[in-house]
VOLO-546709 format. One record per atom (N, C-alpha, C): x, y, z. Coordinates in steps of 0.02 Angstrom, whole numbers, padded with zeros to 5 digits, always signed. Layout:
BEGIN
XYZ...
***
This chain:
BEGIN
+03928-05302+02835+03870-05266+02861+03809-05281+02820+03761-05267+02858+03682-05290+02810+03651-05212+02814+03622-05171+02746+03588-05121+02763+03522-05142+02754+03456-05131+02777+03403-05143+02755+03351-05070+02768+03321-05065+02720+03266-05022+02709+03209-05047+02684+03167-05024+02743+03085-05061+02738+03052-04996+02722+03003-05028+02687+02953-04953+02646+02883-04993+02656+02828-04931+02614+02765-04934+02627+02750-05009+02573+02807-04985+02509+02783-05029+02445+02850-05106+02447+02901-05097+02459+02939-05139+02471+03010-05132+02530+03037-05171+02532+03093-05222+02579+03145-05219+02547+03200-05164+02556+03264-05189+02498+03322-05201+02558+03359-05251+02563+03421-05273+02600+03503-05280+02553+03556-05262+02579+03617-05282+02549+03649-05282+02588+03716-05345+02563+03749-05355+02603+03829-05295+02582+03857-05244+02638+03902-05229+02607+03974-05249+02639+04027-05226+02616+04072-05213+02638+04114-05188+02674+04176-05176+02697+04204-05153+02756+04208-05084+02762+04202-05060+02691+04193-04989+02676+04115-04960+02659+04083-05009+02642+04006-04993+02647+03994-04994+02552+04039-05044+02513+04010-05035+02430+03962-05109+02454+03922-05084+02406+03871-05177+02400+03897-05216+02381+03880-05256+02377+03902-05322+02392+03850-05363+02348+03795-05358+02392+03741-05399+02362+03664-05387+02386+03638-05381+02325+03564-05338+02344+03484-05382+02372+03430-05378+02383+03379-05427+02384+03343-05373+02389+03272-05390+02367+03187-05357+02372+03165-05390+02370+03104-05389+02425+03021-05416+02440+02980-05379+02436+02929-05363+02415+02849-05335+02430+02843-05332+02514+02821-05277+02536+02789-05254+02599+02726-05287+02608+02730-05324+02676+02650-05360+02686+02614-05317+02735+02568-05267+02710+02547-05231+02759+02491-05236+02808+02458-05322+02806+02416-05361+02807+02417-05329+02914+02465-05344+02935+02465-05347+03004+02543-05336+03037+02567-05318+03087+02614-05316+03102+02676-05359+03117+02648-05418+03135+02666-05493+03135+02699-05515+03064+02672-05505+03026+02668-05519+02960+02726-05485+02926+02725-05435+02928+02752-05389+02895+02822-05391+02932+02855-05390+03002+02891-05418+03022+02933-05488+02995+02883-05528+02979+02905-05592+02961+02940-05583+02889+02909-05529+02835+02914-05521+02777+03003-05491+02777+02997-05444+02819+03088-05414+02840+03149-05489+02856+03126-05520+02924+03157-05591+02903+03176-05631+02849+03119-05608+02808+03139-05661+02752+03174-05626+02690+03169-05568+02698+03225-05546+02649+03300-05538+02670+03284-05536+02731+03360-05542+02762+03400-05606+02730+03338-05657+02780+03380-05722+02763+03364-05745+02696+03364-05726+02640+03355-05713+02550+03419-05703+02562+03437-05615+02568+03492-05598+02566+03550-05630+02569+03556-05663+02601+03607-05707+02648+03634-05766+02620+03598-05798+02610+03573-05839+02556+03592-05850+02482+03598-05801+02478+03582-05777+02385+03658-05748+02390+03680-05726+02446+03739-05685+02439+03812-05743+02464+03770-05796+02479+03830-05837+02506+03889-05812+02564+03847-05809+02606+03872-05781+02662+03838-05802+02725+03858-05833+02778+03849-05848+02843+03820-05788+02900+03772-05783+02955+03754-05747+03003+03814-05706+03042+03857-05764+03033+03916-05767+03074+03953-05709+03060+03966-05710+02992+04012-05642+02955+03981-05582+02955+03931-05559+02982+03894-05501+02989+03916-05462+03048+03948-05418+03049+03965-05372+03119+03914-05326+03148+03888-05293+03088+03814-05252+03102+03773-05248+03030+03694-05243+03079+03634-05206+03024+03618-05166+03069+03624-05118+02990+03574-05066+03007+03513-05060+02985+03453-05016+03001+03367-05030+02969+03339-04957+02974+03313-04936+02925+03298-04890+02902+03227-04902+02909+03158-04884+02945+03104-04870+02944+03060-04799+02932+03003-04809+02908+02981-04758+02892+02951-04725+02956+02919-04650+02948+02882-04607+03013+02951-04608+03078+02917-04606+03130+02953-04590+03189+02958-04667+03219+03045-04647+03252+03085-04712+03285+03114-04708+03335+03102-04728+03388+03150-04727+03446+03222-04750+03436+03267-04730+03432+03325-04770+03415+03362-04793+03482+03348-04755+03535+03389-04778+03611+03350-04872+03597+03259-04845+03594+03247-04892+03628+03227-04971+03576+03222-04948+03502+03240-05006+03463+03160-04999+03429+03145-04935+03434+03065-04954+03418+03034-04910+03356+02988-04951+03320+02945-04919+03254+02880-04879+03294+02898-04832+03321+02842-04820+03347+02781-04783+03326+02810-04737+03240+02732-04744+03211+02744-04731+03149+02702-04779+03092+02714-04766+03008+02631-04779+02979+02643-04710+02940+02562-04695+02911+02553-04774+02853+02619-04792+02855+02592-04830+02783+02625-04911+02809+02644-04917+02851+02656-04998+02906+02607-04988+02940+02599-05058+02980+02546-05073+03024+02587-05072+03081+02628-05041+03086+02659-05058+03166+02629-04987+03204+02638-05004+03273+02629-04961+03324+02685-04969+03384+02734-04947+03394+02796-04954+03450+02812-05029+03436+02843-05045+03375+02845-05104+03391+02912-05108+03404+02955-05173+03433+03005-05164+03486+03047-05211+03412+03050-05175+03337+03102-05204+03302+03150-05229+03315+03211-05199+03340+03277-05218+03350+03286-05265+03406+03230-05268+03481+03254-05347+03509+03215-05404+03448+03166-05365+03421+03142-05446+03381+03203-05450+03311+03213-05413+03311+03302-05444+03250+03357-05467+03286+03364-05466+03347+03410-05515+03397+03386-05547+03425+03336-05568+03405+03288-05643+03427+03312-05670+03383+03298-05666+03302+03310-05694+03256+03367-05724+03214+03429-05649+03239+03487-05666+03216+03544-05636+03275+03539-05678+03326+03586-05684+03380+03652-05643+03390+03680-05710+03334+03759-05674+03322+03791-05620+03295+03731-05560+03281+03750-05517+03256+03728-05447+03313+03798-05419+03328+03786-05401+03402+03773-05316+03395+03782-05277+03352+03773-05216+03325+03714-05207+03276+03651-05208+03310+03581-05183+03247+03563-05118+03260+03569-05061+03221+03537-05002+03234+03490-04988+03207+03442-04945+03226+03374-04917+03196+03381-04836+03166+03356-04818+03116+03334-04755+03111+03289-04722+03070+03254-04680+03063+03217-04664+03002+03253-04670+02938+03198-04705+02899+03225-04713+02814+03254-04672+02780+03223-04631+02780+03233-04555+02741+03286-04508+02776+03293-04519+02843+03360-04479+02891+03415-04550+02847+03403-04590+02841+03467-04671+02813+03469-04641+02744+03424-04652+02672+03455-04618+02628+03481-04537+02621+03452-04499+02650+03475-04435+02668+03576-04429+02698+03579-04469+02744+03654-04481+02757+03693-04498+02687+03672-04550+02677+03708-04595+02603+03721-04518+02531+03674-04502+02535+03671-04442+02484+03713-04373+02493+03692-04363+02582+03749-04301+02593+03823-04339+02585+03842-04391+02601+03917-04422+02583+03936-04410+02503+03888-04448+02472+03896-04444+02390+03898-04369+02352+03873-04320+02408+03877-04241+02369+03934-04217+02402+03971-04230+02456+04044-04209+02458+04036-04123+02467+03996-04124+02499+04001-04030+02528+04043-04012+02579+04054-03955+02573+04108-03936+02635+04071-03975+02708+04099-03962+02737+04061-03993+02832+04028-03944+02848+04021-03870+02834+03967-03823+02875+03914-03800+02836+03904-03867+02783+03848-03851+02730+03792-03865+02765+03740-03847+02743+03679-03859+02746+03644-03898+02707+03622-03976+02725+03618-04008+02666+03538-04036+02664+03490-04038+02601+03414-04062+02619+03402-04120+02577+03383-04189+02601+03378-04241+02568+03284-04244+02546+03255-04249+02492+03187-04240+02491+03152-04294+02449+03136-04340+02483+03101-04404+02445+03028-04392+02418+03009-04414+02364+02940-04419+02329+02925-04500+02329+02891-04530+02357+02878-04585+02341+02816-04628+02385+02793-04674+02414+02741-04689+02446+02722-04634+02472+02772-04603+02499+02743-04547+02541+02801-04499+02522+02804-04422+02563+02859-04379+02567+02883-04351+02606+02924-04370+02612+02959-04323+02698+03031-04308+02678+03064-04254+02719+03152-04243+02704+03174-04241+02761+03263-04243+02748+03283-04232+02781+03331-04217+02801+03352-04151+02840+03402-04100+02847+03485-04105+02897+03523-04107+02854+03591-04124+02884+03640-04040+02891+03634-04044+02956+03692-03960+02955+03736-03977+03000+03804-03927+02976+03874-03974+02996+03893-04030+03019+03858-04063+02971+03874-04156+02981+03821-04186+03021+03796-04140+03051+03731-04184+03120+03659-04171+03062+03624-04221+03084+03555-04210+03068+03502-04177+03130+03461-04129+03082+03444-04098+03152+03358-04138+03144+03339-04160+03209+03299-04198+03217+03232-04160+03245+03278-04110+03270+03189-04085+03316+03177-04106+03360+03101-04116+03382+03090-04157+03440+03067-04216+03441+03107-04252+03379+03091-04341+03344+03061-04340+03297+03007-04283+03260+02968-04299+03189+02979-04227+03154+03038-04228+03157+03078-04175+03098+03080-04209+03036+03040-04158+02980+03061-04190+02901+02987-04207+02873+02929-04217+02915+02887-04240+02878+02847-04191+02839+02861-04182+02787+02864-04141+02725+02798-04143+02704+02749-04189+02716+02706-04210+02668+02645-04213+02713+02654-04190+02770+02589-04163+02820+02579-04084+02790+02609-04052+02753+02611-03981+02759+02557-03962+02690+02471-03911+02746+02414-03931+02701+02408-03880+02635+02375-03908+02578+02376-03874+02544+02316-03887+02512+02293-03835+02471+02227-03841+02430+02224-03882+02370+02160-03907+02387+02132-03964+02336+02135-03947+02267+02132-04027+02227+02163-03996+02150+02098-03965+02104+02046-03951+02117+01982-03924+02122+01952-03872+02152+01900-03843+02160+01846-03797+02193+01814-03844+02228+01812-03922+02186+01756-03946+02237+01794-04003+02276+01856-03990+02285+01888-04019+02366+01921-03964+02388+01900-04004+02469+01931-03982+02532+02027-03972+02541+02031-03947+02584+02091-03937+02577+02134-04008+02602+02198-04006+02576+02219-04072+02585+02296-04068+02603+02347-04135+02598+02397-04113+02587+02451-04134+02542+02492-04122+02561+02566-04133+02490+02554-04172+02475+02573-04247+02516+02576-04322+02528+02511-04328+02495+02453-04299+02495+02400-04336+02474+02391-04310+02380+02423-04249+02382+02432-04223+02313+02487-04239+02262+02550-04248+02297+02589-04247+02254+02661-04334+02271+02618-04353+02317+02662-04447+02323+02644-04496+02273+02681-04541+02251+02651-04583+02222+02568-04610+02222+02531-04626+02267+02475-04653+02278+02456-04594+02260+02462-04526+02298+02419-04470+02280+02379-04480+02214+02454-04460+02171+02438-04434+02120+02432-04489+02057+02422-04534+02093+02407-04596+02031+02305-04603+02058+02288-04603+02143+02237-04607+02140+02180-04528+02106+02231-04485+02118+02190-04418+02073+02165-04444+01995+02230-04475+01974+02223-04480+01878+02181-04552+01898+02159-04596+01926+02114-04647+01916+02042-04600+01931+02063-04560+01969+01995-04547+01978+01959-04504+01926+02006-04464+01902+01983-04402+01845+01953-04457+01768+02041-04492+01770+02004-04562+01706+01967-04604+01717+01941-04599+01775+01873-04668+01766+01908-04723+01769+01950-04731+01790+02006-04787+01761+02062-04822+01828+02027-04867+01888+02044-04897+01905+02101-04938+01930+02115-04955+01857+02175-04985+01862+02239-04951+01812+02218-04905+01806+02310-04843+01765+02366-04843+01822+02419-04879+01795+02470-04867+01827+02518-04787+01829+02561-04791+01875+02579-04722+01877+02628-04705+01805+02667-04769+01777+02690-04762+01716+02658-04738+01648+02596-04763+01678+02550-04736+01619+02538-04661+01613+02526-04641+01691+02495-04561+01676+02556-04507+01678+02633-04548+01670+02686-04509+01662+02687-04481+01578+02676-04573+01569+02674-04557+01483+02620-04512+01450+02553-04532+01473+02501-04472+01456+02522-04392+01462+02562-04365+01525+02576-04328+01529+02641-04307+01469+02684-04338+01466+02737-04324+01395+02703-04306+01353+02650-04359+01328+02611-04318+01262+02569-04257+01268+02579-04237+01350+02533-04174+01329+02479-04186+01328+02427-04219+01358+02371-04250+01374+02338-04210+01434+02272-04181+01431+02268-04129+01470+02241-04154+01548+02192-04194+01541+02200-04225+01597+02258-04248+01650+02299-04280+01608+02368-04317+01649+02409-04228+01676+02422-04184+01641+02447-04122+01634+02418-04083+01702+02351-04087+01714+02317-04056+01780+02346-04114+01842+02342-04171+01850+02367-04202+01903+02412-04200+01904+02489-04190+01852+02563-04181+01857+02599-04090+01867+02539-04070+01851+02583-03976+01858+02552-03959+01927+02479-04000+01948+02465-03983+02020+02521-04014+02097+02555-04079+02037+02590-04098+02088+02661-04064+02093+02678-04039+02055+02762-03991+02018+02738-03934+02066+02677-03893+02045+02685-03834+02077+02670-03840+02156+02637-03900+02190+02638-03899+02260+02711-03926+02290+02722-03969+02257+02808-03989+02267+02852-03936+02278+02843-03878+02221+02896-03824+02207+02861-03779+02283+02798-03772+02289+02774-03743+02361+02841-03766+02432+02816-03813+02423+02854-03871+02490+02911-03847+02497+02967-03871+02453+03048-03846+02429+03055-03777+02456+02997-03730+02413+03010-03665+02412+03019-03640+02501+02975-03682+02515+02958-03654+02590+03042-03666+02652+03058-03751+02602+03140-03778+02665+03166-03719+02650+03171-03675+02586+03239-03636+02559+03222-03598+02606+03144-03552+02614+03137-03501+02647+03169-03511+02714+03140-03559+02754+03177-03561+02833+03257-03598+02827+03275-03633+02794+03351-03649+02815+03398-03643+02781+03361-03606+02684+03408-03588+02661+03471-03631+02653+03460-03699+02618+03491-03742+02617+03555-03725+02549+03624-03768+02547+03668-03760+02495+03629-03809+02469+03618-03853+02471+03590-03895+02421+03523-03954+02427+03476-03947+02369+03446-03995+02412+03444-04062+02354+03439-04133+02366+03438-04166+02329+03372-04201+02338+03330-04225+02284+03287-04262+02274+03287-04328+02250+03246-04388+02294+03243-04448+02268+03171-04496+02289+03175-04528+02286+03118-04570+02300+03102-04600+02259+03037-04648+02235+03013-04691+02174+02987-04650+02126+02951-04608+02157+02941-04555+02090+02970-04514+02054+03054-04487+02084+03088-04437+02053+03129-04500+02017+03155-04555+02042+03192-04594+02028+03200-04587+01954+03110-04634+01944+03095-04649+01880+03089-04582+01845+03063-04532+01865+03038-04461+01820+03103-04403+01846+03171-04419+01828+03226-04386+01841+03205-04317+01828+03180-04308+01752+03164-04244+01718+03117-04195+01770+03084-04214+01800+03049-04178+01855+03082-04126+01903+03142-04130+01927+03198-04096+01959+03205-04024+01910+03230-04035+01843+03234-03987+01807+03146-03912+01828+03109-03980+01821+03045-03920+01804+03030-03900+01891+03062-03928+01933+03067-03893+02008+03095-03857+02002+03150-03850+01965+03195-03811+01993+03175-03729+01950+03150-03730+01904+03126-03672+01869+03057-03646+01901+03009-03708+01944+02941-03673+01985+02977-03641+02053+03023-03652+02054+03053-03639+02135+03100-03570+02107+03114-03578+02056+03129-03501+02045+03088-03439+02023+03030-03473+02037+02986-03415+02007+02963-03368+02073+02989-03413+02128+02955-03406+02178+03016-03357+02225+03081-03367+02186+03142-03324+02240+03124-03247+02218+03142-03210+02279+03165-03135+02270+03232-03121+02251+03234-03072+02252+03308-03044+02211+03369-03055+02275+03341-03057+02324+03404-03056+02390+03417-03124+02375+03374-03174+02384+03374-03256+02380+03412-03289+02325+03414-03237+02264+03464-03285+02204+03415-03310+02162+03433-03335+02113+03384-03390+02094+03412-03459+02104+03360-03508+02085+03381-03591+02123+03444-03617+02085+03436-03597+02021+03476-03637+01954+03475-03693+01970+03504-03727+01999+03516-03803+02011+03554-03812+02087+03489-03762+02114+03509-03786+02197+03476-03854+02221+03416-03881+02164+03386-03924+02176+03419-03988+02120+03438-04051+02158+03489-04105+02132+03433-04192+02147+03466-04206+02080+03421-04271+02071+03479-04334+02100+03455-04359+02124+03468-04424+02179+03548-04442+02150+03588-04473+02161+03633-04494+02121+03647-04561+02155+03611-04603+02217+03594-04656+02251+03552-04705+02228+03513-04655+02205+03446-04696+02170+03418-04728+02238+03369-04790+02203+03332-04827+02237+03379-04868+02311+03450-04856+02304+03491-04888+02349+03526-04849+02400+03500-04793+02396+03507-04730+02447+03487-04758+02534+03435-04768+02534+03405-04805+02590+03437-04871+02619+03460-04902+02555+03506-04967+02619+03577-04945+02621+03594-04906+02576+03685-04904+02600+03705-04844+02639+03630-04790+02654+03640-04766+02717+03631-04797+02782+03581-04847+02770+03574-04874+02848+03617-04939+02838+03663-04959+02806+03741-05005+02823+03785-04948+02839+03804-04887+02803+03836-04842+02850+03845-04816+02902+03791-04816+02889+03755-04790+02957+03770-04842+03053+03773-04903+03016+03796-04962+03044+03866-04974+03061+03906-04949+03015+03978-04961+03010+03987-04900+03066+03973-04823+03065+03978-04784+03090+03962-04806+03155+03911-04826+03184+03904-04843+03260+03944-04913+03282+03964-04957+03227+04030-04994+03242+04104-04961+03268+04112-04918+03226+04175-04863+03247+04156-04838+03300+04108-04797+03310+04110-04764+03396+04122-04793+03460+04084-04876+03448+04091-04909+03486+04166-04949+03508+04209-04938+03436+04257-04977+03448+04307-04919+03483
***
């Protein structure tokens, strides 16, 4: 099986096994230049993959593809991502243009693909309630109860539309995604430091030392984060929720200080969180070995 997960910032593909362990991994950079393009960029990590993994088209039974925003999955389509250039684009016949012999390609949201991979790896009873919650280009989750994911009416999960007030008096109100995602909160600390080009590693470390600047863009993003969370617990009252994405990945320790803002926030009926809130245990590979599972799984139904 091939899983692939396309993002705002990169392209990660692997090839797995009959049971779904990897096999063999590849990453490209996202070309967000045009849609054409960026298409072409998925091709070529495929066929990297492939390549690199010493393995033929031929031996592939299914891929699966994990995209970001909302996806048609009947009909094979990206039909909208704040941070791709696509608009309905008809992915899955253009990946059986490309790679023929491979007769099983499924589509689904990224974050619904690592969200699966993660509820497997936490091993909860089947009538749990389970919340997958990514920080990274952007933020969205996503909610698995007794084994089904509940979808809504197709744009269930997007976490990071939900508005909140500016990190100032003198901004407008804004939201999560723009406060507390990677880009957010790296373009806040360029903007407060005058400073252009600070990477997000940098204003993690500023923040360790206790640096007061870095400290206002990282506790504004903790306490709107712990907002967000606070709010899934309120309506679905989840057993567990786990966190991942590029930003929790790298800043594991962050989970801890959620999980103490999100208890500040329970009543006495609610419990406190202790460690209802759980750091990734997928990591950055959450996203492709749910959508190869995810693959293998619609191989079985079909068979």
């Amino acid at each position: 099986m091939i899983g692939v997960d396309i993002g705002g910032t990169k392209i990660a593909s692997i090839v797995a096994d009959s049971v779904g362990n990897i096999v063999h991994r590849c990453e490209l950079p996202s070309i967000k230049e045009n849609p054409e393009e960026m298409f072409q960029q998925v091709v070529r990590c495929i066929q990297k993959l492939i390549f690199s993994a010493d393995v033929s088209m031929q031996e592939v039974t299914s891929m699966g593809v994990g995209v970001p925003g909302k996806v048609d999955r009947e009909k094979g389509l990206a039909i909208f991502q704040n941070n791709l250039p696509w608009r309905n684009f008809p992915i899955i016949k253009r990946l059986k243009e490309q790679f023929p012999s491979v007769k099983n390609i499924t589509i689904d949201n990224d974050v619904y693909m690592a969200a699966y991979a993660e509820w497997e790896a936490a091993n909860l009873p089947g009538n749990a309630t389970f919340v997958y919650v990514t920080v990274s280009t952007g933020i969205s989750c996503s909610i698995i109860h007794n084994g089904n994911f509940l979808r809504g009416n197709g744009f269930a999960g997007e976490l990071g539309l939900l508005p909140m007030p500016g990190i100032d008096q003198s901004q407008t109100s804004t939201t999560l995604e723009n406060i507390a995602s990677g880009p957010g909160i790296l373009q806040l600390a360029r903007d407060i430091y005058n400073d252009p080009d600070m990477e997000i590693e940098t204003l993690f470390l500023k923040y360790q030392k206790n640096e007061k600047q870095a400290e206002k863009v990282i506790n504004q993003m903790l306490e709107s984060l712990a907002g967000g969370i606070y709010t899934i617990a309120c309506l679905i009252n989840p057993h567990q929720i786990v966190c991942g994405g590029g930003v929790i990945n790298h800043q594991p320790y962050i989970v801890d200080l959620l999980n103490k803002l999100v208890d500040n926030y329970m009543i006495l009926v609610q419990e406190k969180a202790n460690s209802l809130i759980k750091v990734s245990k997928l990591k950055e590979d959450a996203g492709v070995i749910g959508a190869s599972r995810n693959a293998l799984k619609n191989v079985s139904v079909l068979k």
